[in-house]
C-alpha positions in Angstrom: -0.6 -5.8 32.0 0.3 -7.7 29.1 -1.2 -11.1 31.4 -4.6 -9.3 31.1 -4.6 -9.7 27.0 -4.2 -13.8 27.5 -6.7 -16.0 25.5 -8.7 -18.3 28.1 -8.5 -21.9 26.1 -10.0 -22.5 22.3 -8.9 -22.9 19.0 -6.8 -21.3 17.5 -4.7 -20.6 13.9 -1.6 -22.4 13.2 1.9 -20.2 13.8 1.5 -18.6 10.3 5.0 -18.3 9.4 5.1 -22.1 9.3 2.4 -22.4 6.2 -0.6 -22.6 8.5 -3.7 -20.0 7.2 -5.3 -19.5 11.1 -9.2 -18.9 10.6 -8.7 -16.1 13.4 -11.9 -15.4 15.5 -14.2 -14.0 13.2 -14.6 -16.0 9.6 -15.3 -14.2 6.2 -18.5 -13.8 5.1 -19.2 -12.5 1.1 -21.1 -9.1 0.8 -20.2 -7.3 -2.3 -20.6 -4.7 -4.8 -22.8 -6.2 -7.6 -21.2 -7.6 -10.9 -18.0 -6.8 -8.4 -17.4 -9.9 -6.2 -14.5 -9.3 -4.5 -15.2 -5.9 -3.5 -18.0 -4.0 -1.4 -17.9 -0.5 -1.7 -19.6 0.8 -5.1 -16.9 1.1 -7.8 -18.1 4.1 -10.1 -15.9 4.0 -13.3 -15.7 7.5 -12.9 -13.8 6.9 -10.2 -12.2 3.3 -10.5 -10.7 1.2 -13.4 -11.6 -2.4 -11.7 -8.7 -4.8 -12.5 -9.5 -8.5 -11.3 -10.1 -8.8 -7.7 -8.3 -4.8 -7.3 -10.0 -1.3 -7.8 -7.6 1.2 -9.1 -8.4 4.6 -8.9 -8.5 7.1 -11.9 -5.8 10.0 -10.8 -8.1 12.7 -12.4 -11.1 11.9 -9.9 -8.5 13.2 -7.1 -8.2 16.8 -8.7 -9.7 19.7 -6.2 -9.4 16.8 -3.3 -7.3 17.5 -0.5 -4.2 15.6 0.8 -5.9 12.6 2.5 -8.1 10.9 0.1 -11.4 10.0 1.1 -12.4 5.7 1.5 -14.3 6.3 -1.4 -11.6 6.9 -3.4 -9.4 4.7 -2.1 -7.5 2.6 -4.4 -8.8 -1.6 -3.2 -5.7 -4.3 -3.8 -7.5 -7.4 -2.5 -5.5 -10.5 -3.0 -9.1 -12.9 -2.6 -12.4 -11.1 -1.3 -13.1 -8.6 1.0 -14.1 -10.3 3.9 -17.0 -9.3 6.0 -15.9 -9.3 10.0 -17.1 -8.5 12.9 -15.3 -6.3 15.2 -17.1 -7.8 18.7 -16.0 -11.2 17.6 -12.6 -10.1 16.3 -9.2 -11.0 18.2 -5.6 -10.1 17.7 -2.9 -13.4 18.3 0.0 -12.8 19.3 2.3 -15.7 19.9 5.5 -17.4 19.4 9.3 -17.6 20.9 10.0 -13.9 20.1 7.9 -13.3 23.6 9.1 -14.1 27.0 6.3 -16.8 27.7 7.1 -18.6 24.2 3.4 -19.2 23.8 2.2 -21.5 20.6 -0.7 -20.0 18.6 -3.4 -22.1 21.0 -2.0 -19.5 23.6 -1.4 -16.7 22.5 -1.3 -12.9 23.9 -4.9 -12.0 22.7 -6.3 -8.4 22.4 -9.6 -7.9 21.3 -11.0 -4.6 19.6 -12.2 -2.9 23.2 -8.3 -3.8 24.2 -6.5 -2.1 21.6 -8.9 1.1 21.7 -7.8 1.5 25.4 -4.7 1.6 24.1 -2.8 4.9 23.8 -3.3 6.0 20.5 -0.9 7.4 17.7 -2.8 9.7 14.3 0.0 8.9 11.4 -0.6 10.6 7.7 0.6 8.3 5.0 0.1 6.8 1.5 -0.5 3.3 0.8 0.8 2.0 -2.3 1.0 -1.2 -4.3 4.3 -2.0 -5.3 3.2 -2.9 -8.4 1.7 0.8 -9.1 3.0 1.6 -12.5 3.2 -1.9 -13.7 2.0 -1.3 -17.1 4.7 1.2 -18.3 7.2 -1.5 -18.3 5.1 -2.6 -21.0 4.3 0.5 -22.7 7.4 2.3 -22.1 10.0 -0.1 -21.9 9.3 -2.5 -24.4 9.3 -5.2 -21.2 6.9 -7.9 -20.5 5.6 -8.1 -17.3 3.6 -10.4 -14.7 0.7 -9.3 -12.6 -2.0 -6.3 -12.3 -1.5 -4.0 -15.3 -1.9 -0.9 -12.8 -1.0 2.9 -14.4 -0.5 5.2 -11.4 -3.4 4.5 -9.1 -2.7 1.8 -6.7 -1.8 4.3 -4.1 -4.0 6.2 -1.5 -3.2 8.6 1.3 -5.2 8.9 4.6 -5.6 9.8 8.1 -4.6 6.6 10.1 -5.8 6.4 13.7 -4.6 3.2 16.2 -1.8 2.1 18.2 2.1 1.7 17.6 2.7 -2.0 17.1 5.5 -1.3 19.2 3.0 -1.1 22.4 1.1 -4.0 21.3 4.4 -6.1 21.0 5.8 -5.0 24.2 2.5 -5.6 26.3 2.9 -9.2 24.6 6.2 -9.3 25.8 8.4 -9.0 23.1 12.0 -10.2 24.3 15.5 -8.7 22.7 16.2 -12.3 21.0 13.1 -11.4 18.4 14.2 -10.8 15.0 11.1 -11.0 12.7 7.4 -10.1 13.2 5.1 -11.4 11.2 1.3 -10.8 10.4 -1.4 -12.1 9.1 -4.7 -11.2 7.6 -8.2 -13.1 7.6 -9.4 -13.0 4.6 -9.4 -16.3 2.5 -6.1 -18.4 1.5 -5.0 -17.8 -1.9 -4.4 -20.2 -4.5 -1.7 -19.1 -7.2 -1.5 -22.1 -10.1 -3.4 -24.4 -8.5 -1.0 -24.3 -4.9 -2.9 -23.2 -2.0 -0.3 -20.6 -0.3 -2.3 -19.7 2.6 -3.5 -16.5 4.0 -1.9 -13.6 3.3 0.9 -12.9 5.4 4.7 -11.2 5.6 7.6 -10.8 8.3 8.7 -7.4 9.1 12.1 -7.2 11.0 12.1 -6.2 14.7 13.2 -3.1 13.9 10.5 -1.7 11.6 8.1 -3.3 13.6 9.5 -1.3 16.8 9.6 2.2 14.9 6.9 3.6 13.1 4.1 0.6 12.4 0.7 1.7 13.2 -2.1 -1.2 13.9 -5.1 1.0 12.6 -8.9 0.6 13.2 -9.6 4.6 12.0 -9.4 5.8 8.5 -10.1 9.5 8.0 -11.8 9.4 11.3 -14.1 6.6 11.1 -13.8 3.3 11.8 -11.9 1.5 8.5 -14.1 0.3 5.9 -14.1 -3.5 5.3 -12.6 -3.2 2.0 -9.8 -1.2 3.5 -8.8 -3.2 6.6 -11.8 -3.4 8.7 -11.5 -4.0 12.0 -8.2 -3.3 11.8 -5.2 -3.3 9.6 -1.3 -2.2 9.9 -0.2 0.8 8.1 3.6 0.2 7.9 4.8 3.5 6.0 6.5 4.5 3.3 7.2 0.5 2.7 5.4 -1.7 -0.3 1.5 -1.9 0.5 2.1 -5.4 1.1 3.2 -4.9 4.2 0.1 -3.4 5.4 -1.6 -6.2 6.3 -5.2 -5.7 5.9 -7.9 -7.5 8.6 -5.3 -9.0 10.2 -5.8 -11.4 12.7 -2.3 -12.9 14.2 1.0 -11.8 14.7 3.9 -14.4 14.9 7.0 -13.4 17.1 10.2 -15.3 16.1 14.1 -15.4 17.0 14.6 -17.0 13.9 13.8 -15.6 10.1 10.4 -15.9 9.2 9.6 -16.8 5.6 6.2 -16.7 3.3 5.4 -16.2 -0.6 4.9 -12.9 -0.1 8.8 -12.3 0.3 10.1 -15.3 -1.2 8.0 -16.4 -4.6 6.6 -12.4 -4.5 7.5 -9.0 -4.0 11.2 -9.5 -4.8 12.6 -8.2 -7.8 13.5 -11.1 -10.2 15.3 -11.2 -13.1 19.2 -10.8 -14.7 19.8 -7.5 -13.2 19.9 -8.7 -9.4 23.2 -11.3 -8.5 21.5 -14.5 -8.4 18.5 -13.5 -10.2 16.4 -12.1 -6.9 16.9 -9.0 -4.8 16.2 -9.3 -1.3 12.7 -8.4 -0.4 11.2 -5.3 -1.4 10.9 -2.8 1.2 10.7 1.2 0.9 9.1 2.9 -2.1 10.3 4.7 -4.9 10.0 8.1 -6.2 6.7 8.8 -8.4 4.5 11.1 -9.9 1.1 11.5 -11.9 -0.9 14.2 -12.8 -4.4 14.4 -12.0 -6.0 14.0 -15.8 -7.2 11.4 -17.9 -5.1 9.3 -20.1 -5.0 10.6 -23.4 -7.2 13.5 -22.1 -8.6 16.8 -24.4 -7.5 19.9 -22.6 -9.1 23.0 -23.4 -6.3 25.6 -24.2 -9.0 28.5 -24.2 -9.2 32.2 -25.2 -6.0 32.9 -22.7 -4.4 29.7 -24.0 -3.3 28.6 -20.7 -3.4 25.2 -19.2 -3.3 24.6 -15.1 -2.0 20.7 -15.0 -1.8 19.7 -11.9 -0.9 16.2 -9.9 0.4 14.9 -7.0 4.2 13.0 -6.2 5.6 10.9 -3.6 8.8 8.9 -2.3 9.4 6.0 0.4 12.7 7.5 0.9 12.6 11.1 2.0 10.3 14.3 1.4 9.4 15.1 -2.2 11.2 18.5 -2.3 11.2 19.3 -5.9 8.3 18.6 -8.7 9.1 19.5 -12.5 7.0 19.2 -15.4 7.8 18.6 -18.6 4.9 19.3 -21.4 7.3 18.4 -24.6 7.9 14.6 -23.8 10.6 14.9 -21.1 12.8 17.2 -23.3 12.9 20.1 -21.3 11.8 21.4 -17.6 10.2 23.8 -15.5 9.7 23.5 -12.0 6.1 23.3 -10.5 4.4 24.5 -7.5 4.3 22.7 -4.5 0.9 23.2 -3.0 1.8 21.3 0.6 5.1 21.4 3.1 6.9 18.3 2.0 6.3 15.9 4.9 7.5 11.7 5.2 5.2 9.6 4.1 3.1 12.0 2.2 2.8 13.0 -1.2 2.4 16.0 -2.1 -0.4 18.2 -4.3 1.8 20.5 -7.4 0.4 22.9 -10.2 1.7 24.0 -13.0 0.7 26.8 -15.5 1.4 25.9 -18.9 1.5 29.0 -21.4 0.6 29.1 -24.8 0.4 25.3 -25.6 -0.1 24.3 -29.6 -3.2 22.7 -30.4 -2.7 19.0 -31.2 -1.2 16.4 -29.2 1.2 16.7 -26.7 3.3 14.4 -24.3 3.0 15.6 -20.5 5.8 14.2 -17.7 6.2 15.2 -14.3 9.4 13.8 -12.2 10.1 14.6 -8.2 13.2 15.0 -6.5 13.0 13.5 -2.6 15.5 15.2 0.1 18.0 12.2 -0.3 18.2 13.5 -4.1 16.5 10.6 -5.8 15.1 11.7 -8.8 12.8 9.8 -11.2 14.6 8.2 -14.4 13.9 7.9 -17.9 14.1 4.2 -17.4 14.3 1.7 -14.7 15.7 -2.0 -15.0 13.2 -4.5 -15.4 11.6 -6.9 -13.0 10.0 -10.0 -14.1 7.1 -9.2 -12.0 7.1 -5.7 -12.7 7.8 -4.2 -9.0 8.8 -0.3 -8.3 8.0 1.2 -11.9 9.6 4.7 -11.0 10.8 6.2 -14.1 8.8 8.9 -15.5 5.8 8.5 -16.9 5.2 9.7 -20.3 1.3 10.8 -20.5 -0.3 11.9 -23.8 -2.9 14.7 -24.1 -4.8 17.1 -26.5 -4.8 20.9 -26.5 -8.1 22.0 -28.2 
């Protein structure tokens, strides 16, 4: 069946994991929220703290929403612009020697949207996160200086992700068992870091992650994805750095060799003294988090029965959250919180917690989660020069009225 999927002649990108940035079928085209260039949806500042070219969202507009967050919520990491596509003029690539026809990128395996949507389908509940969510508390915390975004808590979303297992679109390409990386690529513009042009955003995956629970996604929620959340499609690889998830993408590149770009070589290791020869390998699950659903530096309102309800919501790339505890004296002591969802993979999960007869002034709040592989959030992490996996506790300060 795969056969059925082949392009018939035309251009077509370069093989991306060899520097080429592949204009896929369907160009960009600029349609944006006003004053907000790089983004479409409106950006209330109730709702969003807008950081560059990224939206982050403000955890205390998620309080009384359920577990999957709506789009408009939705936290926006865009490395360029949202680009503007169109789904009937939109094709999937998939080439390279990791299939058994070895085709070049001007022959790839193409699907096109009507393809993959006949496609059995796979629903997959998961949070997206930035793996530079919590930046800012090396900084603030830690005493650290840090490169990039200066993100708190809210460059993660979780949603309702409808599409296919890559693993069906790889094997009706014809994956072969000499593949070792998969690597896609998205179609919005190339970006240019320091004056080098490094190409469209693109990073491997190994075989075997691409095999198990990678989703390509053209639903979010139950609609079709908004553009500036993937739109016509996207992967959703879970659990792992947001990076990952390729948004728009537009070609996949099959190899039997490695596969290298920026985005796991210049970014999205962890650099600095801590790591033999100054680099981790590239980043791949999450880290345990947490964040309660209130303003920074927020007035709480102790009233008459001076009780406080804090609540929030904490998450791990590395096993069910099992355990939430919240600490309203700066981290010195803790009670345990109620979990208000079955701990699931890939999830967070909502928590609330009754605090009793809190003193009028200001207070420090932390929450930290335990995962079901016993990972439990630090007081401290070791620093990153580019300020990756921030997943010590976070010390938040409040006022009881």
């Amino acid at each position: 069946m795969g056969s059925s999927f082949r392009a018939a002649g035309g251009a077509a990108p370069p093989a991306a994991g060899r520097g080429g940035g592949g204009a896929g079928a369907a160009g960009p085209a600029r349609a944006a929220t006003p004053g907000i260039p790089t983004i479409v949806k409106p950006l209330p500042p109730e709702v969003f703290t807008v950081r560059g070219t990224n939206a982050e969202t403000n955890f205390e507009a998620l309080a009384g929403l359920g577990r999957a967050e709506p789009a408009s919520h939705f936290f926006v990491r865009n490395h360029t612009a949202t680009p503007r596509l169109d789904a009937a003029n939109w094709r999937l690539r998939v080439f390279g020697d990791g299939l058994r026809s070895k085709p070049s990128a001007a022959d790839a395996v193409t699907f096109d949207y009507h393809d993959l949507r006949r496609l059995p389908a796979r629903t997959l509940d998961a949070f997206v996160e930035c793996a530079g969510n919590g930046r800012s508390f090396y900084t603030t915390q830690q005493g650290q200086a840090v490169s990039g975004t200066a993100w708190r808590l809210g460059a993660i979303g979780q949603a309702r992700w409808r599409g296919v297992p890559l693993s069906t679109v790889l094997r009706r390409a014809g994956i072969t068992g000499g593949a070792i990386d998969v690597m896609p690529q998205g179609l919005d513009d190339e970006y240019v870091a320091n004056g080098e042009n490094l190409g469209r955003v693109r990073r491997p995956l190994p075989v075997a992650k691409a095999l198990d629970d990678v989703l390509v996604a053209y639903e979010m929620n139950g609609a079709p994805l908004p553009p500036d959340h993937g739109y016509p499609v996207r992967l959703i690889v879970p659990s792992w750095v947001g990076i990952a998830s390729i948004k728009w993408v537009g070609d996949i590149e099959v190899s039997t060799s490695p596969l290298l770009s920026p985005w796991n070589t210049q970014f999205y290791r962890l650099f600095g003294d801590t790591w033999p020869g100054g680099a981790s390998p590239p980043l791949t699950t999450q880290v345990t988090k947490s964040a309660f659903e209130l303003a920074w530096n927020a007035a709480l309102d102790g009233g008459g029965s001076r009780r406080v309800r804090l609540t929030g919501r904490s998450w791990s790339g590395q096993g069910r959250v099992t355990k939430v505890e919240v600490s309203t004296d700066g981290a010195t002591t803790w009670r345990r919180a109620r979990l208000l969802d079955a701990p699931a993979r890939n999830q967070w999960v909502r928590w609330e917690y009754d605090w009793r007869r809190p003193a009028s002034g200001p207070a420090i709040l932390a929450a930290r989660a335990t995962d079901e592989t016993g990972a439990t959030q630090p007081a401290s992490v070791p620093p990153n020069t580019q300020g990756y996996l921030f997943g010590a506790v976070v010390l938040h300060p409040v006022t009881v009225t």
